[in-house]
C-alpha positions in Angstrom: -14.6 14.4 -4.4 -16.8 14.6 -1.7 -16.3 10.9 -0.6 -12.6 11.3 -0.5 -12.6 13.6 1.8 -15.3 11.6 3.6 -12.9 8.9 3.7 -10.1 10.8 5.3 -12.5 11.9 8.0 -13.6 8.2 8.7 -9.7 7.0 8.7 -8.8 9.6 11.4 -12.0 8.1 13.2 -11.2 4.5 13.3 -7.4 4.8 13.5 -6.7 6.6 16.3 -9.3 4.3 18.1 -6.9 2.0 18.4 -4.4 3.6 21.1 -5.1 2.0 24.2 -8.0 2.6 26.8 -5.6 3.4 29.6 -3.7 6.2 28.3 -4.5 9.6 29.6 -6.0 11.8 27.7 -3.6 14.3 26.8 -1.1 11.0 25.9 -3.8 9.7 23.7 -4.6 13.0 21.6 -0.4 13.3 21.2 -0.2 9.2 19.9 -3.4 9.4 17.7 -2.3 12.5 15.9 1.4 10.1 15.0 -0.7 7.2 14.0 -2.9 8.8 11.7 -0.1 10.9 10.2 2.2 8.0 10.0 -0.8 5.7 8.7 -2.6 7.4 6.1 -1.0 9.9 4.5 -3.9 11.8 3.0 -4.0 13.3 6.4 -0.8 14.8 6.5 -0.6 18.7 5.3 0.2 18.6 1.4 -0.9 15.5 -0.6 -0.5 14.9 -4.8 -1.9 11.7 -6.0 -1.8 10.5 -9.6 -4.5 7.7 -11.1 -4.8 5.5 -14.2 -7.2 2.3 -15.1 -7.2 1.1 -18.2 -9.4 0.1 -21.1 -12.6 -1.6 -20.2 -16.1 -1.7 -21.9 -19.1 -0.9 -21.1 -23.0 -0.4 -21.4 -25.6 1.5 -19.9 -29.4 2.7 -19.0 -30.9 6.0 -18.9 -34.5 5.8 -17.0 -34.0 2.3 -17.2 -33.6 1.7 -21.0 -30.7 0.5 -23.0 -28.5 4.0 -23.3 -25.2 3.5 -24.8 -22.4 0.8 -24.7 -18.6 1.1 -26.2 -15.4 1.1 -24.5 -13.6 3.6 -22.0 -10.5 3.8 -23.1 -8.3 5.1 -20.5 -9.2 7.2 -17.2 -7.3 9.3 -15.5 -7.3 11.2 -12.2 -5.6 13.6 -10.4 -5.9 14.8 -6.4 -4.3 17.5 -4.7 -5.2 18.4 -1.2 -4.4 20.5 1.8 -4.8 20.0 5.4 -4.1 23.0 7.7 -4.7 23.2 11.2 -6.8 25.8 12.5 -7.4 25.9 16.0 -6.5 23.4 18.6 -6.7 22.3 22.8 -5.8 19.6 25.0 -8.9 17.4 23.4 -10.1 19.5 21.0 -9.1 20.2 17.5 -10.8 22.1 14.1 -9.0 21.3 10.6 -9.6 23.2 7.8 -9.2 21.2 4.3 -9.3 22.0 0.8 -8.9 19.7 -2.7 -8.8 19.7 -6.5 -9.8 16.8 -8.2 -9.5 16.0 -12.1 -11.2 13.1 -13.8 -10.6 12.3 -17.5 -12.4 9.6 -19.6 -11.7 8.8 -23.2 -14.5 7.2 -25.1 -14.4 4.8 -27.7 -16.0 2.5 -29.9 -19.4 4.0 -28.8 -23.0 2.7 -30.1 -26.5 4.2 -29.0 -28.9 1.3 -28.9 -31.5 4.0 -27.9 -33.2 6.5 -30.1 -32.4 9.3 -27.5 -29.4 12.1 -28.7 -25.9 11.0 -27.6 -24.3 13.2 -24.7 -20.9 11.7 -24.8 -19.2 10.8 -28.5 -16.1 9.4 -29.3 -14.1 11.8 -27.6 -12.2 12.9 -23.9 -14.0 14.5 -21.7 -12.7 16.0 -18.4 -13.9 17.1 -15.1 -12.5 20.1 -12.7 -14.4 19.7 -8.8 -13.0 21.8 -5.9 -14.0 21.5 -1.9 -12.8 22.8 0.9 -14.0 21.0 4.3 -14.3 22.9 8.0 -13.6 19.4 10.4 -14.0 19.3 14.4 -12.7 16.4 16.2 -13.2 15.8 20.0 -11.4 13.5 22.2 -13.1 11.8 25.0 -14.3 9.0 27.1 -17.7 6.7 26.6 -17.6 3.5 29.7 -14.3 4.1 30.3 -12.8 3.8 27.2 -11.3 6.1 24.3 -13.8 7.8 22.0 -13.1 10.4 18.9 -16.1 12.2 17.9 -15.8 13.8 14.3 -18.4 16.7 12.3 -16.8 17.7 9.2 -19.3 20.4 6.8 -17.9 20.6 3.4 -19.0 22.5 0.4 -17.6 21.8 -3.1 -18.8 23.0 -6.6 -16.3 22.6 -10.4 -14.7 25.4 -12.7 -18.7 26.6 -13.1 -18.9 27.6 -9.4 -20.0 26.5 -5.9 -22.7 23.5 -6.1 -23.9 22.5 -2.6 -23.1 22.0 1.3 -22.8 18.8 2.9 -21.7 17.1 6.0 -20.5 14.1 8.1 -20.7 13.1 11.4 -19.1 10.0 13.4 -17.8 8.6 16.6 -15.8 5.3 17.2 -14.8 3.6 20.4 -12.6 1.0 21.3 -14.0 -2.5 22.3 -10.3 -4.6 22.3 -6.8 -3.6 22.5 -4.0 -6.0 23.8 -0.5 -5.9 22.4 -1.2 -7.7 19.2 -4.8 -7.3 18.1 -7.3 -4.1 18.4 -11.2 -4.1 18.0 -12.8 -1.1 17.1 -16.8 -0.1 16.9 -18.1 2.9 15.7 -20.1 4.5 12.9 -20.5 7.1 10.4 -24.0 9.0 8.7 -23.0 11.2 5.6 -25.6 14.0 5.7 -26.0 14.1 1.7 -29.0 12.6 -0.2 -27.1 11.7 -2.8 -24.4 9.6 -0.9 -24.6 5.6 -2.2 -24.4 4.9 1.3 -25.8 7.4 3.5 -24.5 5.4 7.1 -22.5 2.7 7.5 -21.0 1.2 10.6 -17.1 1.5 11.2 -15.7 -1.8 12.6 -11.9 -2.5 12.7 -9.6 -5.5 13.7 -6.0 -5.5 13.4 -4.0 -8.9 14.4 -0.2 -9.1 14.4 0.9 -12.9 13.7 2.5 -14.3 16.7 6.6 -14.0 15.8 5.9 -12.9 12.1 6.0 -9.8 10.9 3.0 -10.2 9.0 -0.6 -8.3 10.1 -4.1 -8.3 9.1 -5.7 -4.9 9.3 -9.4 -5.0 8.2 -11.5 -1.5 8.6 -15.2 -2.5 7.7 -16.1 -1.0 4.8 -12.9 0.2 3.0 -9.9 -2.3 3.6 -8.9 -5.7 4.1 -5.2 -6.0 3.4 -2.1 -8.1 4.9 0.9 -6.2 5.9 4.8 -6.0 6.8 7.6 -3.7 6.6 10.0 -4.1 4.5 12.8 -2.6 6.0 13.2 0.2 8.2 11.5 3.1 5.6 9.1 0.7 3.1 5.9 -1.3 4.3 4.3 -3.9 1.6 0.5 -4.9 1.6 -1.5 -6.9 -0.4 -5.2 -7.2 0.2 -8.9 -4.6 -1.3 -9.8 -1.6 -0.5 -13.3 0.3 -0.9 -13.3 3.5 -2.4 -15.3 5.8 -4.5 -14.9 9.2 -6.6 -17.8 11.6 -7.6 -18.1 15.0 -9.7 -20.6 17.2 -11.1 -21.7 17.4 -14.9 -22.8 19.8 -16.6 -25.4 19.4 -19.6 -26.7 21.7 -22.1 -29.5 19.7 -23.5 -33.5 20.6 -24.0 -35.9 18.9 -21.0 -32.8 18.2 -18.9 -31.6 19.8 -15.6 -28.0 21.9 -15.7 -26.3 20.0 -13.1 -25.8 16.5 -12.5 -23.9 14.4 -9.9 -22.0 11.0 -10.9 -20.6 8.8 -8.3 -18.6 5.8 -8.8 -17.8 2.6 -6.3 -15.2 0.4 -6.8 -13.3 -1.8 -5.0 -9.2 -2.2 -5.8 -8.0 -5.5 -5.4 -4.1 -5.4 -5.7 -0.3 -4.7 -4.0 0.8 -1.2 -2.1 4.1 0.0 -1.5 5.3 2.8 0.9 8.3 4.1 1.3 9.6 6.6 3.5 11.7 9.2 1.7 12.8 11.8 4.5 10.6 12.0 7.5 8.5 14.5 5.9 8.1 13.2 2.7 5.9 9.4 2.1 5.9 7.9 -1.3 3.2 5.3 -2.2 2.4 2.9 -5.2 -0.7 1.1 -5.9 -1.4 -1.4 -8.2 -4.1 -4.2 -9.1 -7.5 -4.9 -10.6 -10.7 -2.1 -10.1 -13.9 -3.6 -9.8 -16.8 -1.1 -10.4 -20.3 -1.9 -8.0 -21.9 1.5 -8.9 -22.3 3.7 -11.5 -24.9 6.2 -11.3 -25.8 9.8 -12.4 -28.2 11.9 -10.3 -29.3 15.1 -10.6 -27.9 17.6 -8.3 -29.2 17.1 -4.8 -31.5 14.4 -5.0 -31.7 11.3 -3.5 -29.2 8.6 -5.2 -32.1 6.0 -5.5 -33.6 8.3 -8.0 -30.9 8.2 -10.4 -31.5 9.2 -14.1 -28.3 7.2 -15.5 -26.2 4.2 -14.8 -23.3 2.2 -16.0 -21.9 -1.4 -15.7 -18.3 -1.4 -16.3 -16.3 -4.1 -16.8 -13.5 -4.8 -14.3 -10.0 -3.5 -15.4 -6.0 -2.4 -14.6 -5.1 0.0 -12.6 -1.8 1.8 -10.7 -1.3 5.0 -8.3 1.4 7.3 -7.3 1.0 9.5 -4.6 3.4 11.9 -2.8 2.5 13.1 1.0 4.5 16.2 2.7 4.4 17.5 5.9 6.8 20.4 6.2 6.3 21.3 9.8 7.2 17.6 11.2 10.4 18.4 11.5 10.1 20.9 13.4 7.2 19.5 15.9 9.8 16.3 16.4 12.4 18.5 17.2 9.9 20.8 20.4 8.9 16.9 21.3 
């Protein structure tokens, strides 16, 4: 859960980057905060997403032995989140966020090649995580040119209670922008031990196609698609995206800590549909092929490296349907 609202935090960072150097200030803050609302629609005030991948097998380690190995059947996911603003000037802003997540596997078809008891059996399983995140963007200027700087704290926990605080800080600048392409430099440091990737750079280059309608839009590390509208309320892409999704576990077993933390990579490869339903309302279908990098269960607060358990799953199907709401832009168009 954690690294979705991660995500969101680096979107708003790398987009709104991309308005150009000479704007003032004041005109910047106002176009950023229609970009990233018209962009990504996580951002915008309500947001309901639904998730399935299919059937895919798999086999695993646990202290680097030969664990398990069977087949998940189907997993499903479920993400509802709220972003409200709290408190806002000419360049400064603080959001407030807050998010359920659900995660169900179903397991078949399971084998224990090891001689240690079984914690999952044929059987579904399914995973309640909550978060709510305090965020604080500031808008300035670094040599001239557009900056955003971005601190978000966030502490999350599941239907047993409140787990642990983390936080994320980040800045990106603008290097490029002329009326077709954009270069943006930046980076982010996740301030969680148990973060896959603790810091990462952010580097983003969109390109128009001279008299098409076509454009590439590549944010280093979570997309590389090709775009167009299609219409005057639907946009197409086709292209990958990085992503991740992580939960605690809770085990009741002898010689084993209560809480555990599993995070999962992937990367969806695949076609995206959005369609604009009313000016408040964004509708978006994903579908393609999931390809899982990283699979790994840690116990609660310690560094990822030191993971107790990991998986390799095979890649597999999968589709999304997300609804986004913003029931105060039509009234903010109508004061503009």
């Amino acid at each position: 859960m954690i690294k979705t609202n991660l995500k969101l935090a680096f979107c708003m960072l790398t987009i709104t980057s991309c308005l150009h150097a000479q704007e003032t200030e004041t005109e910047f803050k106002k176009e950023a905060t229609k970009v990233i609302k018209a962009d990504f629609p996580q951002s915008r005030v309500l947001n309901f997403e639904y998730g399935h991948s299919f059937s895919r097998e798999f086999d695993s380690k646990l202290f680097d032995m030969p664990f398990q190995e069977g087949e998940i059947s189907n997993q499903k996911t479920f993400n509802a989140a709220a972003n409200i603003p709290i408190f806002k000037t000419r360049l400064w802003s603080i959001t407030g966020s807050v998010k359920y997540a659900y995660n169900e596997f179903e397991f078949s078809e399971l084998n224990n090649v090891s001689g240690v008891s079984n914690y999952q059996q044929n059987d579904i399983v399914h995973f309640h995580n909550m978060s709510g995140a305090l965020s604080s963007t500031y808008f300035s200027n670094l040599f001239k040119k557009p900056v955003i700087y971005n601190a978000s704290v966030i502490v999350d926990g599941n239907d047993e209670g409140l787990e642990r605080v983390k936080g994320m800080i980040g800045l990106s600048f603008i290097l490029k922008r002329t009326e077709r392409t954009s270069l943006t430099l930046g980076g982010i440091v996740i301030i969680d031990p148990t973060a896959q990737i603790p810091f990462f750079p952010v580097f983003s280059f969109t390109h128009r196609f001279k008299n098409s309608q076509w454009e590439l839009d590549f944010i280093l590390p979570q997309r590389l698609l090709i775009r167009r509208p299609i219409g005057e309320k639907g946009r197409f892409s086709i292209g990958s995206t990085f992503g991740g999704n992580g939960f605690y576990v809770n085990v009741d077993a002898p010689n084993f800590p209560d809480t555990f933390e599993y995070s999962q990579l992937e990367i969806n490869s695949g076609l995206i549909y959005e369609h604009k339903i009313s000016n408040s309302l964004v509708a978006t279908v994903k579908g393609g092929i999931t390809n899982f990098i990283g699979n790994r269960l840690t116990e609660k607060g310690e560094p990822n490296k030191d993971y107790i358990y990991e998986n390799d799953q095979k890649a597999t199907g999968y589709f999304n349907v997300g609804f986004s709401f913003d029931p105060f832009l039509k009234n903010k168009a109508k004061k503009n």
